[in-house]
VEXNUZA-981780 format. One record per residue (C-alpha): residue in three letters; chain; x, z, y. Coordinates in steps of 0.2 Angstrom, whole numbers. Each point is the difference from the previous one (the first is absolute). Example, Ala and Ser with C-alpha at 12.3 -4.5 7.8 and 13.67 -1.06 7.14 Angstrom:
REC   rest   kette       u       w       v
REC    ala       A      62      39     -22
REC    ser       A       6      -3      17
END
This chain:
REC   rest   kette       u       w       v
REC    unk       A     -40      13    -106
REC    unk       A      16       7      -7
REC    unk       A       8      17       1
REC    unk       A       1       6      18
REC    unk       A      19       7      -4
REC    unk       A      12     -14       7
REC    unk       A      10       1     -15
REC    unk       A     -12      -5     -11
REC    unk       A      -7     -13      10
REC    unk       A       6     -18      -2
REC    unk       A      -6      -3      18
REC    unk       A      13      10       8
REC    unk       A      13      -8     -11
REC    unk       A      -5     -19       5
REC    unk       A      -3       4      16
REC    unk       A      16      10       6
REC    unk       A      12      -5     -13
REC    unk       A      -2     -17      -7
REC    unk       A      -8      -8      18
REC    unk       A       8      10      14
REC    unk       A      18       2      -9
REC    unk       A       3     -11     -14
REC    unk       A      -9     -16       8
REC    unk       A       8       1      17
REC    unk       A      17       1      -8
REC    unk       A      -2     -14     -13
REC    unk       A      -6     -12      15
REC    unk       A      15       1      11
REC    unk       A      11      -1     -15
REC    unk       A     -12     -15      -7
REC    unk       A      -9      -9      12
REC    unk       A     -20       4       6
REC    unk       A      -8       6     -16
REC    unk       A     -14       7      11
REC    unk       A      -7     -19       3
REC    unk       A      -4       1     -20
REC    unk       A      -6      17      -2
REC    unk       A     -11       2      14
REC    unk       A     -17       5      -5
REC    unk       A      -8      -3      17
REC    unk       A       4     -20      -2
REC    unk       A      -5       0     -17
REC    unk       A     -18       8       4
REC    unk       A       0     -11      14
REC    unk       A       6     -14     -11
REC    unk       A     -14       5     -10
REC    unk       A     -15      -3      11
REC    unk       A       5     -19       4
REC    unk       A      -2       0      17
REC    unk       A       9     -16       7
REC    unk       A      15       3       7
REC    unk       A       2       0      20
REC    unk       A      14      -7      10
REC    unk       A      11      11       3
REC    unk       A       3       7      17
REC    unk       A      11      13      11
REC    unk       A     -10      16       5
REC    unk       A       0       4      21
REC    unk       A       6      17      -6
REC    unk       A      14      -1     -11
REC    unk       A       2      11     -14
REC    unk       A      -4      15      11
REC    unk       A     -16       2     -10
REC    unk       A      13       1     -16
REC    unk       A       9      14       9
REC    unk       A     -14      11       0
REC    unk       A      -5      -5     -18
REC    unk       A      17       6      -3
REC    unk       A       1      13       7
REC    unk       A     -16       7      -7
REC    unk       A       7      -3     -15
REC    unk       A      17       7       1
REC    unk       A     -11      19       9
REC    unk       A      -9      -3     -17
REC    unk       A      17       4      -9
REC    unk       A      10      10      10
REC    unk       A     -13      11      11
REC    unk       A     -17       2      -6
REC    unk       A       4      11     -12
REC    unk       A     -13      -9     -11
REC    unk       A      11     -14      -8
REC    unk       A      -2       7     -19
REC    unk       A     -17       4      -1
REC    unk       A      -4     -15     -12
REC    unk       A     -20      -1       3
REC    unk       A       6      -2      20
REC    unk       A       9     -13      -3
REC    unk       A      -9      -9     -10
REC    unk       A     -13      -1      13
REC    unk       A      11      -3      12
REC    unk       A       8     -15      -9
REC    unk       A     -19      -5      -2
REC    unk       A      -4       1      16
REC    unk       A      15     -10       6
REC    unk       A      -5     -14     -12
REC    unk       A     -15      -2       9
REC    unk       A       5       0      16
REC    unk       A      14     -12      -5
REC    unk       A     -11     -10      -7
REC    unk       A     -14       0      13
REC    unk       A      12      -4      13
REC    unk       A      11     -15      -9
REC    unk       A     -20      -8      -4
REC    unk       A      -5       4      19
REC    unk       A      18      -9       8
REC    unk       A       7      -9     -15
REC    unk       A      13       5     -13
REC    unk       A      16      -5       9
REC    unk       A      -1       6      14
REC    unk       A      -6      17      -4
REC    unk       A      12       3     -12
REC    unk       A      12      -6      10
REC    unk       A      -3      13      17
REC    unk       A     -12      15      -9
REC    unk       A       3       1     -16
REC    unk       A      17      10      -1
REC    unk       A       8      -2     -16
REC    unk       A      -3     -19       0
REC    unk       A      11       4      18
REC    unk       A      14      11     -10
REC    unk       A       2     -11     -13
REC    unk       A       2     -12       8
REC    unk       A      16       5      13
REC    unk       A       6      10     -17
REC    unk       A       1     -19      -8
REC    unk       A      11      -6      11
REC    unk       A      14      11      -8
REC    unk       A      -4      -7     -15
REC    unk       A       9     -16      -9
REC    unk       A     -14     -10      -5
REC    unk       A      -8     -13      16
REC    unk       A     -16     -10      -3
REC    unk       A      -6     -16      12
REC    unk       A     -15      -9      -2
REC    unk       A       8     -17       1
REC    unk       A     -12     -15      11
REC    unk       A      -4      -5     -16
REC    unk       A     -10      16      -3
REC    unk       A      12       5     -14
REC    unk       A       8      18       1
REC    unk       A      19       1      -3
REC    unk       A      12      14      -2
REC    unk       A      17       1       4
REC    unk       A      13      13      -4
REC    unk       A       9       9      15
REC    unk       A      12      13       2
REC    unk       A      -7      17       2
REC    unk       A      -5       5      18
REC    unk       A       4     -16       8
REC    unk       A     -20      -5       0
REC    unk       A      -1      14      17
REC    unk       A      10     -10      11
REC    unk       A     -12     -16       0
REC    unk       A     -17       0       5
REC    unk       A      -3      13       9
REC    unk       A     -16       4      12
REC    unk       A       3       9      17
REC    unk       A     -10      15       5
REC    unk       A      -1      18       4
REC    unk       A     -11       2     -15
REC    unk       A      11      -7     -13
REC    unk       A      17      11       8
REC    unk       A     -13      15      -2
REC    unk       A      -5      -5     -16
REC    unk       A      17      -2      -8
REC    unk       A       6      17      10
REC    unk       A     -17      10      -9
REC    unk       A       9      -4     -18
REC    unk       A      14       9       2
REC    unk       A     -11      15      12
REC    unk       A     -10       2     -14
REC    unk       A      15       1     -14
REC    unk       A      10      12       9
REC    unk       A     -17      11       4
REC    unk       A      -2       1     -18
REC    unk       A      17       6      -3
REC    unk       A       0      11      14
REC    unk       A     -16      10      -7
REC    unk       A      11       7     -13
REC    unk       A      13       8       9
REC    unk       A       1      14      11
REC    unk       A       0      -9      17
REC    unk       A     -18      -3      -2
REC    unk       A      -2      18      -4
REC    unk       A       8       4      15
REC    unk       A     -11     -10       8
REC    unk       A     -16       5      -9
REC    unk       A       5      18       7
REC    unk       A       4      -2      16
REC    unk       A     -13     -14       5
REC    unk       A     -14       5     -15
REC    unk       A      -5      14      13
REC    unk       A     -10     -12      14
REC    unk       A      -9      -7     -13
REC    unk       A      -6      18      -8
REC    unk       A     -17      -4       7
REC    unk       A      -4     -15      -7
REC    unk       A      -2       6     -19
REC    unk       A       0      -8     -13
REC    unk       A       5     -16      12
REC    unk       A      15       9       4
REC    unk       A      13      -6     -11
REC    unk       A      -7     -18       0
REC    unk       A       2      -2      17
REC    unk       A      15       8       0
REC    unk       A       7     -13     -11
REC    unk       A      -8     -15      10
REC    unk       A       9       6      16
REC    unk       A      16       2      -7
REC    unk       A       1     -17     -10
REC    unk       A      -5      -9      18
REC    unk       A      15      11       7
REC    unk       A      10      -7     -13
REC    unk       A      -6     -16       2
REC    unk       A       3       1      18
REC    unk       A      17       6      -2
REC    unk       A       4     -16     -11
REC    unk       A      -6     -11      12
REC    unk       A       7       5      15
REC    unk       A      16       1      -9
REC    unk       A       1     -19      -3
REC    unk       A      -6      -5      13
REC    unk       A      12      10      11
REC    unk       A      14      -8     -11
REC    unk       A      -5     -17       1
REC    unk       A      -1       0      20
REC    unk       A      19       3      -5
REC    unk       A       2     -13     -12
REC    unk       A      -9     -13      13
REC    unk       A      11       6      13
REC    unk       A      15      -3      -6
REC    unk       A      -6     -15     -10
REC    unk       A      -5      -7      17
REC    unk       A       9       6      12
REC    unk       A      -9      -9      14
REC    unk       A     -14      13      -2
REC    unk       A       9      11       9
REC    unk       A      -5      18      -6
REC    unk       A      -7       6     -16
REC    unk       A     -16       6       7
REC    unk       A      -3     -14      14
REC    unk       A     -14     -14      -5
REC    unk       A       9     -12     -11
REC    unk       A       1     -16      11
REC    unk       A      -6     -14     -11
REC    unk       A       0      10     -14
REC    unk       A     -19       6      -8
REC    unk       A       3      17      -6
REC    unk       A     -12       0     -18
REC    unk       A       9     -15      -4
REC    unk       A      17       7       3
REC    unk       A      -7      17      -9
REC    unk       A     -10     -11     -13
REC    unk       A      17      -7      -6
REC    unk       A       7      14      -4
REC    unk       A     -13      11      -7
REC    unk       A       3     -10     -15
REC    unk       A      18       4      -4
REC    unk       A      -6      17      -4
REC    unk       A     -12      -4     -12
REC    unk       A      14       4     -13
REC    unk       A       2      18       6
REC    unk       A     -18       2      -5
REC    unk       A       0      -8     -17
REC    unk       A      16      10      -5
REC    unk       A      -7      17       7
REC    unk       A     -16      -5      -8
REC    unk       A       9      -2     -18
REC    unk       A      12      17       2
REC    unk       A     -16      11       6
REC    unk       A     -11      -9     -14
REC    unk       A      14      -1     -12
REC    unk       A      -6      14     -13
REC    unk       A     -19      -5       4
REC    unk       A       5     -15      -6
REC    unk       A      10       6     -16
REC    unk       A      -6      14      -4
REC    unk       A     -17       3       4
REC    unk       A      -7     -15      -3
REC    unk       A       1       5     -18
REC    unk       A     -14      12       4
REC    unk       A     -14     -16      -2
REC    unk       A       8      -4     -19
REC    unk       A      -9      16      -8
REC    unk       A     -17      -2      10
REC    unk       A      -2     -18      -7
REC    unk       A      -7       8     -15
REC    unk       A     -13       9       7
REC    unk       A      -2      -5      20
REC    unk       A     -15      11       3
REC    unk       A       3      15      -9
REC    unk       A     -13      -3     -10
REC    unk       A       9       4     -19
REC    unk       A       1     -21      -3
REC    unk       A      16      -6      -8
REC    unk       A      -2     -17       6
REC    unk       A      22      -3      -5
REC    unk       A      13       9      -7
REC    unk       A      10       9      15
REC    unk       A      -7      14       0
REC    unk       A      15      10      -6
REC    unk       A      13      -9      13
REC    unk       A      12       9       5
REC    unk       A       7      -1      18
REC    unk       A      19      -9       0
REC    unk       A      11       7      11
REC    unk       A      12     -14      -1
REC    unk       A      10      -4      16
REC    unk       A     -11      14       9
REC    unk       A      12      13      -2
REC    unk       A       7       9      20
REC    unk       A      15      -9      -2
REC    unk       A      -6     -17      -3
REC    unk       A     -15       1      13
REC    unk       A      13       7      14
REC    unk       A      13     -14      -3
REC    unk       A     -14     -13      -5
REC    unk       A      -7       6      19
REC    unk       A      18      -2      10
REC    unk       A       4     -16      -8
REC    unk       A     -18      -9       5
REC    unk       A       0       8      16
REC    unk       A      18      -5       5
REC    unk       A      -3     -18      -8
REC    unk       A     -15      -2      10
REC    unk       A       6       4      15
REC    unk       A      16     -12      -1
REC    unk       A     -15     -15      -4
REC    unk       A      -6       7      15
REC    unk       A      14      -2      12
REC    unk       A       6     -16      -6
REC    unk       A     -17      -7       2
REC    unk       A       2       7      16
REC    unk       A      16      -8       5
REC    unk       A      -7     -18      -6
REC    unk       A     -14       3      11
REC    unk       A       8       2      14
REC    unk       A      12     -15      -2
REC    unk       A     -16     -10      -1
REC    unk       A      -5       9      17
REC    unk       A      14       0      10
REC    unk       A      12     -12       7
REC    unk       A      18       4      -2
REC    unk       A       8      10     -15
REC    unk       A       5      14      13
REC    unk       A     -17       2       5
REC    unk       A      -5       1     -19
REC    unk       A      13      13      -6
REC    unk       A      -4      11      17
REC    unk       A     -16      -1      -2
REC    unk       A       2       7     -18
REC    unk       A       8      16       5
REC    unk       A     -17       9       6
REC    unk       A     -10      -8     -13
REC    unk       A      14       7     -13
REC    unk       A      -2      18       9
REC    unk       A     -20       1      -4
REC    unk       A       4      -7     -19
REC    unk       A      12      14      -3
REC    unk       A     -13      13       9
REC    unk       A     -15      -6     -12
REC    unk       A      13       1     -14
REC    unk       A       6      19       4
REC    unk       A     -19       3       2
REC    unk       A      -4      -7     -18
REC    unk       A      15       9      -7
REC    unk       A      -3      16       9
REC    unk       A     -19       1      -6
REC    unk       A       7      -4     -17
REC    unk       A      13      15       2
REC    unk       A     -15      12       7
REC    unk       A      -4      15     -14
REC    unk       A     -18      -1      -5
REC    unk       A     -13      13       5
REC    unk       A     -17       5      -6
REC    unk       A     -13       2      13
REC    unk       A      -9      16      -2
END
């Protein structure tokens, strides 16, 4: 019911800035902050329905994937993300469906293998410091851990969760890639075969190329870690034989995880001035959300701080998180694989592939970050 200009619109600023980059950050530096704001659980919570034991779904969090994946096209490829009224009937139509389905097969376990925020949040938490166990008493407790040490325990095996974990840092470095002329090379030189879809065209473009990026992603780690198997089990005997003894989403599973620090850190540098600086954008429509001529508090008259926002700062800012995240993300690594493997000469040879693909994510988050920005005519 507001003003349709995105700018002016507190939607767009709660629903890019404050959920999709501030909140994602502030649980892998916290802890899951998503299990308190959900509003699905607490509409849920709301109708009083007795809670259902919860159970495993037969399929995984493949149903999360495709939630997720509508979601991240939403952002980056439809073209359509900042037009307030869509989204709001969007996010509408999503709470129902949420809703529909958690009342239909139970809370848990729909937010556990559909509902793909409660998924992200979830593997983002891990990073974070703070733990919580529901003790056999029935009392929670929360312990302090050190940061990034909560991905190496726990773990679920599965295609799904590899693909899962491999989409978060597709979808980050799409969005990046969007920007700089290597997309508009690609919107020239492939835009052409989709000419005759229309309006369609550029959407679909889009699509296909964050599932080639995505494919890319995928078949990179898993090329790698047939290597890291290899040489962390010799007796396998080449890196593209059948593992003997050795089931492949668990291997892959394992360490799928050690690069959930790449993506927080790329997260935080590509959201860095979302975060900082345009989320001041939501201070001066407090006063009149609508635009109806209210004055419902006094900030109207903010002005946006440009504190810690300056090129400088963002590029260093950017270089620093990146190159931390990706040091977490080797170590974590490293400790993986001496929980994995036998010997420490298996361990430190098994390392040396995994440390090839780290350094190739890392040059591939520094080099988008390096990339001049274009406007798309």
């Amino acid at each position: 019911f507001g003003s349709q200009n995105p700018f002016y619109n507190p939607a767009e600023y709660i629903v890019w800035v404050y959920f999709w980059a501030a909140i994602v950050i502030l649980a892998g530096l916290v802890g899951n902050l998503w299990s308190l704001l959900n509003p699905w659980a607490a509409l849920y919570a709301l109708l009083r329905r007795p809670a259902r034991p919860a159970t495993t779904s037969r399929f995984g969090i493949w149903p999360a994937i495709a939630t997720y994946f509508a979601f991240a096209c939403l952002e980056l490829t439809s073209g359509v993300a900042n037009r307030p009224a869509l989204l709001a009937w969007l996010a509408l139509a999503y709470t129902v469906f949420t809703l529909c389905g958690m009342l239909v097969f139970g809370a848990e376990r729909w937010l556990r293998s559909v509902e793909c925020f409660t998924v992200l949040f979830d593997i983002v938490a891990r990073f974070g410091p703070i733990e919580t166990e529901r003790g056999p008493d029935g009392r929670t407790r929360v312990y302090l851990r050190i940061w990034g040490t909560g991905l190496l325990k726990g773990e679920r095996a599965g295609w799904d969760r590899v693909l899962f974990v491999i989409m978060m840092l597709s979808t980050l470095a799409f969005d990046g890639i969007l920007a700089t002329p290597v997309y508009r090379w690609y919107l020239l030189n492939v835009g052409p075969l989709f000419a005759p879809l229309g309006p369609l065209a550029v959407p679909l473009l889009r699509t296909v190329g964050l599932v080639l990026l995505t494919a890319v992603f995928l078949a990179a780690f898993v090329l790698v870690m047939r290597f890291v198997m290899w040489f962390g089990w010799p007796q396998v005997g080449s890196p593209f034989s059948h593992w003997e003894g050795v089931d492949e989403p668990t291997a892959l599973s394992a360490f799928a995880l050690t690069l959930v620090p790449i993506a927080l850190v790329s997260n935080a540098a590509h959201n860095y001035t979302y975060v900082f600086l345009q989320s001041q954008g939501l201070i001066p429509l407090l006063a009149d959300p609508l635009q109806r001529g209210w004055h419902l508090l006094p900030t109207a008259g903010y002005k946006i701080s440009y504190f810690l926002a300056g090129a400088a700062v963002v590029w260093y800012v950017q270089i620093v998180l990146i190159v931390l995240g990706h040091v977490i993300a080797v170590y974590l690594s490293h400790l993986r694989a001496g929980q994995r493997f036998k010997t420490a000469a298996h361990v430190l040879l098994s390392q040396y592939p995994m440390l090839l693909l780290m350094v190739l994510y890392t040059m591939t988050s520094l080099w988008i970050l390096a990339q001049p920005i274009t406007k798309e005519v």
